[in-house]
ChimeraX commands (.cxc) that place a marker at each C-alpha (Angstrom):
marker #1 position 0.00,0.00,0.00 radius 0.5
marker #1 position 1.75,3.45,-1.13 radius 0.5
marker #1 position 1.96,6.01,1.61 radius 0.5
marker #1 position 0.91,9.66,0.61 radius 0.5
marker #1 position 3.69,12.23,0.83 radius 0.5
marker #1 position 3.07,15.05,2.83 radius 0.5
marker #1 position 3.50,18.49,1.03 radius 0.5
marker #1 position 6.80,20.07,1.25 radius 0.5
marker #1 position 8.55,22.62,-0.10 radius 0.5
marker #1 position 10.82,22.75,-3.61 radius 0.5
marker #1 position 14.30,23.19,-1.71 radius 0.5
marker #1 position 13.32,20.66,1.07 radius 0.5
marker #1 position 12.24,18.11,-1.30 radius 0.5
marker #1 position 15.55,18.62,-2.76 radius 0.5
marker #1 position 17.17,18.43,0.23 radius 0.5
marker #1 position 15.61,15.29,1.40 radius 0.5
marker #1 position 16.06,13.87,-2.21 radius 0.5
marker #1 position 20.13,14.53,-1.66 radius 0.5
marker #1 position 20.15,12.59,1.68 radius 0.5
marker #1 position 21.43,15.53,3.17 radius 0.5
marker #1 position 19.32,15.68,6.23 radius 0.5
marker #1 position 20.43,18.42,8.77 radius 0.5
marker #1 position 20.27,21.25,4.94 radius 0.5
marker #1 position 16.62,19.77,4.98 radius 0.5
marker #1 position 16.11,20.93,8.43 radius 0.5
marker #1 position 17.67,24.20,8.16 radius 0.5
marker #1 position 15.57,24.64,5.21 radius 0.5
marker #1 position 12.55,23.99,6.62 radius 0.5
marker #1 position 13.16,26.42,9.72 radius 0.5
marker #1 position 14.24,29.17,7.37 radius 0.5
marker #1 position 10.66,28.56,5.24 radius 0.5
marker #1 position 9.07,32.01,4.26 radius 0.5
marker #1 position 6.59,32.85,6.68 radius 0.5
marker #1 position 8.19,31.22,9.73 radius 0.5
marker #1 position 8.28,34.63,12.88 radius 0.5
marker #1 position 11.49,33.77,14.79 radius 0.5
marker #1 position 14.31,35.74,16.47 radius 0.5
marker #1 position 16.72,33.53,14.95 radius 0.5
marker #1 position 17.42,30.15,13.80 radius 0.5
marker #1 position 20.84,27.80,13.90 radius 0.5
marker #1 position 23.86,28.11,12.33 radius 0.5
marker #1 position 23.94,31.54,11.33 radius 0.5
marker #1 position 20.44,31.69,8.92 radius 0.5
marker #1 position 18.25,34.53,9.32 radius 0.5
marker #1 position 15.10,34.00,8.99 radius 0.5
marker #1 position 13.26,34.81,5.07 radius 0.5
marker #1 position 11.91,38.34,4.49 radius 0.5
marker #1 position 13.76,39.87,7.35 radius 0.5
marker #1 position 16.50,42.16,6.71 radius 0.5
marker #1 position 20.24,40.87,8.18 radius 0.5
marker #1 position 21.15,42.40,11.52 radius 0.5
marker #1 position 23.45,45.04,10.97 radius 0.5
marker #1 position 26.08,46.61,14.22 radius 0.5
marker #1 position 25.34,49.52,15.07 radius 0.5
marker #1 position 27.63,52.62,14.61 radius 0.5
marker #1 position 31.01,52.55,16.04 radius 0.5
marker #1 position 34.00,55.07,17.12 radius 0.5
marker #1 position 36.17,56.41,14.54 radius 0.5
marker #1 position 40.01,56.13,15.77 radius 0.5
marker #1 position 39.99,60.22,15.35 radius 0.5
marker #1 position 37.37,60.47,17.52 radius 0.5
marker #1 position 38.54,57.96,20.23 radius 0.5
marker #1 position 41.73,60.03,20.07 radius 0.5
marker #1 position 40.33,63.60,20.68 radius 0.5
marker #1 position 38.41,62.44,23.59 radius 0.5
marker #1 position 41.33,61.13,25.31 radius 0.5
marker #1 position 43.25,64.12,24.45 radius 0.5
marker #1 position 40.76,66.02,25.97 radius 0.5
marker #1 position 40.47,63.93,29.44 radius 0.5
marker #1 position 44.50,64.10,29.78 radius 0.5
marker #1 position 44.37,67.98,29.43 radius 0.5
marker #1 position 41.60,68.19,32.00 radius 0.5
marker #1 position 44.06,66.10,34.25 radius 0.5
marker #1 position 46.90,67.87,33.28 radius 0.5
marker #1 position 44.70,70.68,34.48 radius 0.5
marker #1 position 42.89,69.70,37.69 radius 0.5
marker #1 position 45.52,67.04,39.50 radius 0.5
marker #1 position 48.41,69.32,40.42 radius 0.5
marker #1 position 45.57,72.35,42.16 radius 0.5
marker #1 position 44.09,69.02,43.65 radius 0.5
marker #1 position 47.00,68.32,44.71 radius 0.5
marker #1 position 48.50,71.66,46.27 radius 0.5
marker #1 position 45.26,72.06,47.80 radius 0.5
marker #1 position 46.04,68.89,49.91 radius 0.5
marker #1 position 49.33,69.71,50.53 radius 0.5
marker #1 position 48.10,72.84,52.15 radius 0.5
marker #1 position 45.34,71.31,53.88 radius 0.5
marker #1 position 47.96,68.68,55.71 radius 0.5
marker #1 position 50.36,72.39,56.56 radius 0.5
marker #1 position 47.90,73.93,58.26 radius 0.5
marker #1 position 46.63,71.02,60.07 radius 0.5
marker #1 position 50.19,70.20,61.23 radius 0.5
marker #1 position 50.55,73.88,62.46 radius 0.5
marker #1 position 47.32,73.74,64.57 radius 0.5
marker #1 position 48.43,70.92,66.03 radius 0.5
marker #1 position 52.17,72.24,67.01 radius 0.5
marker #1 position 50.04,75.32,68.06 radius 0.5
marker #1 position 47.41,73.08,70.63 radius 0.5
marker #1 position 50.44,71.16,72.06 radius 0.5
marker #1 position 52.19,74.22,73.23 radius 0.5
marker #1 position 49.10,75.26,74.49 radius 0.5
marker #1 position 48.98,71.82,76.38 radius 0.5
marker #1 position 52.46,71.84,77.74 radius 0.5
marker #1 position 52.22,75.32,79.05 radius 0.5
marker #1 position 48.97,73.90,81.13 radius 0.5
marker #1 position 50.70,70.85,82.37 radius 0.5
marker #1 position 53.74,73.09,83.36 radius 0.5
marker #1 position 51.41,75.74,85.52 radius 0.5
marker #1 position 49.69,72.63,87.47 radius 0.5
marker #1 position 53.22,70.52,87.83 radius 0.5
marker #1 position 54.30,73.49,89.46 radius 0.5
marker #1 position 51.67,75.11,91.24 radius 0.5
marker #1 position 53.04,75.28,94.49 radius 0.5
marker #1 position 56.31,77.25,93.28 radius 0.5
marker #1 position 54.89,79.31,90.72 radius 0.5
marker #1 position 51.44,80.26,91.82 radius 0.5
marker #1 position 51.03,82.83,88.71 radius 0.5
marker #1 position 51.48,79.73,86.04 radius 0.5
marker #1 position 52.49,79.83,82.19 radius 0.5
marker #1 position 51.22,81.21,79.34 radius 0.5
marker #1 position 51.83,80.89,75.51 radius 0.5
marker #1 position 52.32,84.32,73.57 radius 0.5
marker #1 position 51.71,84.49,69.44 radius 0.5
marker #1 position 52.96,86.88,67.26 radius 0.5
marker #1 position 52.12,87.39,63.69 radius 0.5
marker #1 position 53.86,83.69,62.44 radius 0.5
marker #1 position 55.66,82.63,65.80 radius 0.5
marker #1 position 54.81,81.58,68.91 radius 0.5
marker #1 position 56.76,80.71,72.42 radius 0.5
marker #1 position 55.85,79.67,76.21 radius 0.5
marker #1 position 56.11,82.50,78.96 radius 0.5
marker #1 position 56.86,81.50,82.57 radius 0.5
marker #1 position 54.29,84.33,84.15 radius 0.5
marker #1 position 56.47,84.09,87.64 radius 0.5
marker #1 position 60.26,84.55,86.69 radius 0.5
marker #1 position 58.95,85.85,82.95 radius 0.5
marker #1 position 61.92,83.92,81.21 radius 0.5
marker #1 position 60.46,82.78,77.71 radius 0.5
marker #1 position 60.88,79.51,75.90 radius 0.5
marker #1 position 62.86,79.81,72.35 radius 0.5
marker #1 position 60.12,81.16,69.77 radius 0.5
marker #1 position 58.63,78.17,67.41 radius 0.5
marker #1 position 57.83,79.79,63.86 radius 0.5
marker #1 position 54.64,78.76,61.71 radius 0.5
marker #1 position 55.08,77.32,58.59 radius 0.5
marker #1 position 55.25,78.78,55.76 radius 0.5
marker #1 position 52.35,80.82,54.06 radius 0.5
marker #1 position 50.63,80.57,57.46 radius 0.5
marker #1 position 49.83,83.06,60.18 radius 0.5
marker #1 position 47.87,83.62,63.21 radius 0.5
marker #1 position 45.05,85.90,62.74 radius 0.5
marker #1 position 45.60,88.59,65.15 radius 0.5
marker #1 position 49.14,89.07,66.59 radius 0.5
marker #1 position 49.10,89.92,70.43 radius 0.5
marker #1 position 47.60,86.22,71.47 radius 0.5
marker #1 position 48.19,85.53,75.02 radius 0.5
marker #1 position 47.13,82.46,76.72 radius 0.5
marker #1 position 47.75,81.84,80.60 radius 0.5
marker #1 position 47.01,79.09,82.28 radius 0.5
marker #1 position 46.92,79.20,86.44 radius 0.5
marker #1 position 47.57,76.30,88.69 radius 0.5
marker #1 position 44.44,74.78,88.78 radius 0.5
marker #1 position 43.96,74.23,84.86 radius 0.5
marker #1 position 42.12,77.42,83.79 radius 0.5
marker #1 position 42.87,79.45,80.67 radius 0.5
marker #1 position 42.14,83.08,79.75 radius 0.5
marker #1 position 42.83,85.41,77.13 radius 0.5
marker #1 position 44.91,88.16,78.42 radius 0.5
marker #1 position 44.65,90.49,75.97 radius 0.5
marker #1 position 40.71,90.86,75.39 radius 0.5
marker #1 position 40.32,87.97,72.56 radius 0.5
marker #1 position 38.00,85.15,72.23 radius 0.5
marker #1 position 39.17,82.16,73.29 radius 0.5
marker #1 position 39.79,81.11,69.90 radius 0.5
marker #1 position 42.61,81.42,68.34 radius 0.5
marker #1 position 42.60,81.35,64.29 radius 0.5
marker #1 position 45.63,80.41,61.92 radius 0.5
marker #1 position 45.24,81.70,58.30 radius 0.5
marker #1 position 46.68,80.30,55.03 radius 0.5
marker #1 position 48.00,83.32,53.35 radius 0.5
marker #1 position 47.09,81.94,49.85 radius 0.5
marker #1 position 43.58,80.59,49.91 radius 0.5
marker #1 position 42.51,82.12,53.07 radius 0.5
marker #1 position 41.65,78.75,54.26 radius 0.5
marker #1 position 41.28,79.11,58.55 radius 0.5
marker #1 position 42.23,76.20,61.31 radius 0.5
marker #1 position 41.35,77.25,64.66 radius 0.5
marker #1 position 42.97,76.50,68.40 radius 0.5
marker #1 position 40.74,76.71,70.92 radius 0.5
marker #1 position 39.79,76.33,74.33 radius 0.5
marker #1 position 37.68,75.78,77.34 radius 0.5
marker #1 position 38.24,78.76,79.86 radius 0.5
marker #1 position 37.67,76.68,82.89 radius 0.5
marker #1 position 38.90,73.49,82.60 radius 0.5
marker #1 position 42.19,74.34,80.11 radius 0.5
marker #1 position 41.11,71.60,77.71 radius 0.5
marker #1 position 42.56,72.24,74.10 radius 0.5
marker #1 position 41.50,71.39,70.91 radius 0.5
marker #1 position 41.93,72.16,67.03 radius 0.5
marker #1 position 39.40,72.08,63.93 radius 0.5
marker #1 position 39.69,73.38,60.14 radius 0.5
marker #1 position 37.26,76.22,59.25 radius 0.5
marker link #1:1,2 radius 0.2
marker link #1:2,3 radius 0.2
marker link #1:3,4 radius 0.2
marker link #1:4,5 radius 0.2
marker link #1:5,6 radius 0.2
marker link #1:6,7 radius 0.2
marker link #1:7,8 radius 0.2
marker link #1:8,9 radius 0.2
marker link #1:9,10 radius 0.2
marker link #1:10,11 radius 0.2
marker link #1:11,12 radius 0.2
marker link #1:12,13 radius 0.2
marker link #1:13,14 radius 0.2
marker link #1:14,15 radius 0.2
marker link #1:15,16 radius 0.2
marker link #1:16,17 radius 0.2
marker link #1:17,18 radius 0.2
marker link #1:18,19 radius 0.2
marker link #1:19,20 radius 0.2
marker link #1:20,21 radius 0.2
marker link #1:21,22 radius 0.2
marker link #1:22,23 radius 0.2
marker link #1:23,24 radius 0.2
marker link #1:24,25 radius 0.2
marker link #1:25,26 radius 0.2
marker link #1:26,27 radius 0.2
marker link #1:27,28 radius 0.2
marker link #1:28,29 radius 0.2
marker link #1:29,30 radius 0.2
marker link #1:30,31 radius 0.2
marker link #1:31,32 radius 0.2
marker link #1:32,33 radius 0.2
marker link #1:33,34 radius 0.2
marker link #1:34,35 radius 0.2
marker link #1:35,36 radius 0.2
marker link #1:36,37 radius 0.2
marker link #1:37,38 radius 0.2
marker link #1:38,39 radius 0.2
marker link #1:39,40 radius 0.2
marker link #1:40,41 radius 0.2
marker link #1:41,42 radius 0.2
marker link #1:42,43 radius 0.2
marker link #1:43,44 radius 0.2
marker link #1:44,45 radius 0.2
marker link #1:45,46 radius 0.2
marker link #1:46,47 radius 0.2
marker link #1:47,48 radius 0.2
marker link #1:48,49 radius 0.2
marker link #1:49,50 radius 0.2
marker link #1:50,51 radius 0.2
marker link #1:51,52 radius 0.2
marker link #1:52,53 radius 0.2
marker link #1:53,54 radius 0.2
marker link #1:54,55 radius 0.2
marker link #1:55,56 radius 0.2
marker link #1:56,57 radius 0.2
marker link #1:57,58 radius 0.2
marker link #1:58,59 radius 0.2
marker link #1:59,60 radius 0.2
marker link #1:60,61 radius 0.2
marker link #1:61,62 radius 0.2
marker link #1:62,63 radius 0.2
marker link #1:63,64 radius 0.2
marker link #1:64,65 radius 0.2
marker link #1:65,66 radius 0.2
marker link #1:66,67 radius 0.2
marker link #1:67,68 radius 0.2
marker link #1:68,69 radius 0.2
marker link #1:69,70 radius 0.2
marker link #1:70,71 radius 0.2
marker link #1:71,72 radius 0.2
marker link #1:72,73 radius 0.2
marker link #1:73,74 radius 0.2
marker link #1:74,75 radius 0.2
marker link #1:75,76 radius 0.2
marker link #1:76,77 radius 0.2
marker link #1:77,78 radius 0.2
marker link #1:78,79 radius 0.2
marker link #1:79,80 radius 0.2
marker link #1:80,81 radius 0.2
marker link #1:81,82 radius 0.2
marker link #1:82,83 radius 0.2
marker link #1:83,84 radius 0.2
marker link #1:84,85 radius 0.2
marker link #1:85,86 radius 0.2
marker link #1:86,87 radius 0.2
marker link #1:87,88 radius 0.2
marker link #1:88,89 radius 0.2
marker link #1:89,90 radius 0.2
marker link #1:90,91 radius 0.2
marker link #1:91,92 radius 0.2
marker link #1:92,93 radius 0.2
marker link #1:93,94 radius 0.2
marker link #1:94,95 radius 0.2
marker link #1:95,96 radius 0.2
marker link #1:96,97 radius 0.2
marker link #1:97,98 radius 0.2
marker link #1:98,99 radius 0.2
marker link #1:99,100 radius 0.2
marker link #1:100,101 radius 0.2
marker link #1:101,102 radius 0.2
marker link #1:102,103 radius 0.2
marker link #1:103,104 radius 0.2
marker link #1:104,105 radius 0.2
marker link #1:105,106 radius 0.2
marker link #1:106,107 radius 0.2
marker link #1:107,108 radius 0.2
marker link #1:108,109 radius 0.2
marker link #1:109,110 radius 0.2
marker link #1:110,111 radius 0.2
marker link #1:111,112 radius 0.2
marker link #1:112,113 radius 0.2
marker link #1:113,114 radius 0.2
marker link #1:114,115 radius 0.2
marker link #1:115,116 radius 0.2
marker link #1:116,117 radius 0.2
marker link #1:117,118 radius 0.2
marker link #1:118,119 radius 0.2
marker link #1:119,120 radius 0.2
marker link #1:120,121 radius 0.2
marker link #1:121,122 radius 0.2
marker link #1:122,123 radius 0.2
marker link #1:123,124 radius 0.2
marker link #1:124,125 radius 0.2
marker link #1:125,126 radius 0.2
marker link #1:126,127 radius 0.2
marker link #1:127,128 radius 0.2
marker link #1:128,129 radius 0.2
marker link #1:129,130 radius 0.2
marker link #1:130,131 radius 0.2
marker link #1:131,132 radius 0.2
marker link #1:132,133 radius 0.2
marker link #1:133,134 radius 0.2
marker link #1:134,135 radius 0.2
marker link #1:135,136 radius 0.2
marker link #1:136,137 radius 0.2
marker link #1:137,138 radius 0.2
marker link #1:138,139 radius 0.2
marker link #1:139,140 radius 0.2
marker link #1:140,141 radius 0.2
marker link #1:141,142 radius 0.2
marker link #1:142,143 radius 0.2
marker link #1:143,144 radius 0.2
marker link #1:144,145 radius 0.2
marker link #1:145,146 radius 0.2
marker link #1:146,147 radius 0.2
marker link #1:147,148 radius 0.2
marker link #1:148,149 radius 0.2
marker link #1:149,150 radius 0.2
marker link #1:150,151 radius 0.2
marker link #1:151,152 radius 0.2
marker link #1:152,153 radius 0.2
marker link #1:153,154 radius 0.2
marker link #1:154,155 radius 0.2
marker link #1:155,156 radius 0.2
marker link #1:156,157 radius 0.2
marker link #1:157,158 radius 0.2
marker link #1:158,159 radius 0.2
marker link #1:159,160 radius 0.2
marker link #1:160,161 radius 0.2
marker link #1:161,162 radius 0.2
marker link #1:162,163 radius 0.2
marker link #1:163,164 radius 0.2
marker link #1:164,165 radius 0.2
marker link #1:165,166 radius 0.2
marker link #1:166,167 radius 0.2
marker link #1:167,168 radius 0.2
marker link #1:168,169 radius 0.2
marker link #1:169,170 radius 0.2
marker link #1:170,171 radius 0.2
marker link #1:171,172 radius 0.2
marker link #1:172,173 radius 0.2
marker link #1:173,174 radius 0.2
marker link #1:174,175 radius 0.2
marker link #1:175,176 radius 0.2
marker link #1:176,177 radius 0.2
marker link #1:177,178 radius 0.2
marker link #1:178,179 radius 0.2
marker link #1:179,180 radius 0.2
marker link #1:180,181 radius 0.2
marker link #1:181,182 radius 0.2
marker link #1:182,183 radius 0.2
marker link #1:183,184 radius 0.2
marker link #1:184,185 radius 0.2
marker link #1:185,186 radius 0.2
marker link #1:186,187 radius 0.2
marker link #1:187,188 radius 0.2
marker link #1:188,189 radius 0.2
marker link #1:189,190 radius 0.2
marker link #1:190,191 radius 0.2
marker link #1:191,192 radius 0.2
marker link #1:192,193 radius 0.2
marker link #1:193,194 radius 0.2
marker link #1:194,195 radius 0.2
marker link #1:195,196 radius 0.2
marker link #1:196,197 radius 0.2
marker link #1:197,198 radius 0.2
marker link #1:198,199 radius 0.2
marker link #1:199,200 radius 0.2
marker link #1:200,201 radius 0.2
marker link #1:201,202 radius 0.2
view
């Protein structure tokens, strides 16, 4: 009894007719008609257009834009930079600053009982030194760093036996050191009645 052949395309018939089994299949999944993404090895599917990349960078172009970014850097890294370098100055100079401030305390309560008018620190316009108050013999003068400077320059800090601090000379008790080239401010302060010391940028 003949069996009826089912109805297949020219090119799959041809296919099939060559033995060549996997070119039938391929064939039959790129028919006309068939909606699909995409089929194996590489076939697009009939009446849809082949997929194209999309646009790319010209090697001119690429270059300019790096061209650009290394001038901005060029630009930008050193002031970054300097800025930093500054920064680290002026925090290094508050600190120097606070620590006199510190010993002179511990030096008025160590010795209390012989010098009952205690220590102070005196600034000037870039320098500072440690006054002993009783005998008024000064410590050698410690000078800022340079491009900085206190803000006003008749400071006086004195400390009594018992831990106090007061400003002698009628300022706050804040004391302000000034980057002469961006005007960028730490500060040295501290707390009247106990003597504690402390520093902080501005």
């Amino acid at each position: 009894m003949a069996t009826e052949a089912l109805p297949r395309s020219e090119p799959y018939a041809q296919g099939a007719a060559g033995g060549n089994v996997y070119a039938c299949i391929r064939l039959w999944r790129c028919r006309p008609g068939r909606r699909a993404a995409g089929t194996p090895y590489g076939i697009a599917p009939a009446g849809l257009p082949p997929k194209r990349a999309g646009p790319g960078v010209t090697l001119l172009e690429l270059l300019t834009v790096v061209a650009i970014v290394g001038i901005l850097a060029a630009l930008t890294v050193p002031r970054l930079a300097d800025s930093a370098a500054w920064s680290v100055r002026g925090e290094k100079c508050a600190a120097q600053v606070a620590a006199a401030l510190k010993l002179a305390r511990r030096l008025a309560v160590e010795n209390g009982a012989t010098n009952p008018t205690g220590y102070a620190v005196e600034c000037a316009q870039a320098s500072y030194r440690i006054l002993n108050l009783n005998t008024g013999v000064y410590e050698p003068a410690v000078t800022l760093a340079a491009g900085w400077r206190f803000s006003v320059s008749n400071y006086r800090v004195a400390f009594d036996p018992y831990g106090g601090a007061r400003e002698t000379n009628g300022h706050s008790a804040s004391l302000e050191l000034v980057n002469l080239k961006d005007a960028s401010l730490w500060a040295v302060n501290f707390e009247p009645a106990t003597g504690y010391v402390w520093y902080k940028a501005r």
